[in-house]
N, C-alpha and C positions, 0 to 999 in steps of 0.2 A: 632353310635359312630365310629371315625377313629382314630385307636391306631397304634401308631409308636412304632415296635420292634427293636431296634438295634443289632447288631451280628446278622443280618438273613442271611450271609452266615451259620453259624453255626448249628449241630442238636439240638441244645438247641434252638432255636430259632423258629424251626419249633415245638417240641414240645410242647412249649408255647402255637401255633398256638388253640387246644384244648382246653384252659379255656375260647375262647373269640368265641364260635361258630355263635352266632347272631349280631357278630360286625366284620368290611371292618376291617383287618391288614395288617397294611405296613412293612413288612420286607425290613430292608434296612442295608448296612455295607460301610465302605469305601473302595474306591477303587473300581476295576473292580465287578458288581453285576448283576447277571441274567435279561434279559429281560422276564420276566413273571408276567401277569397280567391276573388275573380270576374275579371271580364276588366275590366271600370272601378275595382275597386275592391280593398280589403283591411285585415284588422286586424293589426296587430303591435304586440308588447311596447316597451315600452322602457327593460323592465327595472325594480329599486327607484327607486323617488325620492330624491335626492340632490338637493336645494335648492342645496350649497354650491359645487356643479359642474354646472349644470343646462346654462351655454353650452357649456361641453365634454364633454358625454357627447350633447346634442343636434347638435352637430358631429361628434362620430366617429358617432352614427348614420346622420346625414346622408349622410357619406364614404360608408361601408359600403352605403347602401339604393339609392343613386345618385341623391338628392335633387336639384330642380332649384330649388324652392321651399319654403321651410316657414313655416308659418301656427299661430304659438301658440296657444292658447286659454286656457291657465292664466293668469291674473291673476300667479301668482309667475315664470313665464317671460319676462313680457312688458320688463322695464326690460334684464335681462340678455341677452338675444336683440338688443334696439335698440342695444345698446353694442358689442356682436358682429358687428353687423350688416358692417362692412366683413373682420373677417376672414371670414364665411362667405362673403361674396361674393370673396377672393382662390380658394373653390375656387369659382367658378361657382355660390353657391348664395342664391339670393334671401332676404332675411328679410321678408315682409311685415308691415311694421311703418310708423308714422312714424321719423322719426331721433329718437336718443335727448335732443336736446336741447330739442325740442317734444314729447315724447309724455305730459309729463301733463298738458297740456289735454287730453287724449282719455282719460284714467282719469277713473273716475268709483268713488265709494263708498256710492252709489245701491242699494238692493236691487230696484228698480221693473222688470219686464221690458219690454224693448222688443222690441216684435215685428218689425221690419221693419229688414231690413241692407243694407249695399252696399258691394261689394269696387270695391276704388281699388288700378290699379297705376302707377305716373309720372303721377297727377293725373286718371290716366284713369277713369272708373267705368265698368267691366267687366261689372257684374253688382248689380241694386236689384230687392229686393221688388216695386220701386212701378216702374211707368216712369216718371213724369215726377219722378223726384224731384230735389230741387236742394236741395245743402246748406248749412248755416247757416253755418259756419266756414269754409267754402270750401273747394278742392279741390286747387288750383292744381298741388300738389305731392304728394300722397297717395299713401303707400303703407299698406294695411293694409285690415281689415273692421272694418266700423263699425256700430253701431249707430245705431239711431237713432229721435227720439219728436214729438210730432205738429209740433213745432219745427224739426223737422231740424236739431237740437244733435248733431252726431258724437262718441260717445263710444267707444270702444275694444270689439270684441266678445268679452269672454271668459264663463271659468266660474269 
């Protein structure tokens, strides 16, 4: 599986890099982005930023890189990516996200770092900082990476 992180200039992004050890990640951000490419891993452009087409310049990359998954991390990507979210999946291509009509319970405009995260795919948690952890809002249906504080309150992981 080929899963596009966005914000992979960022350490939150390399962080991430950890729940997905058996799957190729594409760290990619816009604007000027490292040339490095290893056998797990790689950085790529994604060109200027364009806010006012960010679902469709993020889909024709997608197309292009042969994305199976992508994983926002921008705070301005995340509501347009959730609305998107069904036509990225007509090409095959996962939005990890909640669905756009619950996702902002899980925005938060908190400046407080939470250290500790946990990737949810179909309700499943995949991947937690912590092992035994159990969260507060529940899981039932979860798609997306979560942060989260000594509550297990899941709030949305961006930058």
């Amino acid at each position: 599986m080929k899963i596009l992180i966005t914000g992979g200039n960022n350490a939150k992004a390399l962080k991430l890099m950890k729940a997905f050890p058996s799957h190729f990640v594409l760290l990619a951000d816009y604007g000027d982005v490292p040339a490095i490419v290893t056998e797990n891993y790689a950085f790529s452009s994604l060109g200027l930023l364009n806010k006012d087409s960010i679902a469709h310049m993020l889909l024709n990359f997608c197309i292009t890189e042969a994305i199976d998954c992508i994983i926002p991390l921008h705070e301005y990507e995340v509501v347009p990516l959730a609305k998107s979210a069904v036509l990225f999946g007509e090409y095959g291509i996962q939005v990890l996200l909640p669905d756009a009509d619950v996702i902002a319970d899980y925005l938060t405009t908190e400046k407080v770092t939470r250290q500790n995260f946990a990737v949810f795919v179909h309700g499943e948690r995949i991947f937690s900082t912590e092992e035994h952890f159990v969260p507060k809002n529940g899981s039932s249906n979860l798609n997306g990476v979560f942060s989260y504080n000594h509550t297990n309150d899941l709030k949305l992981f961006t930058i």
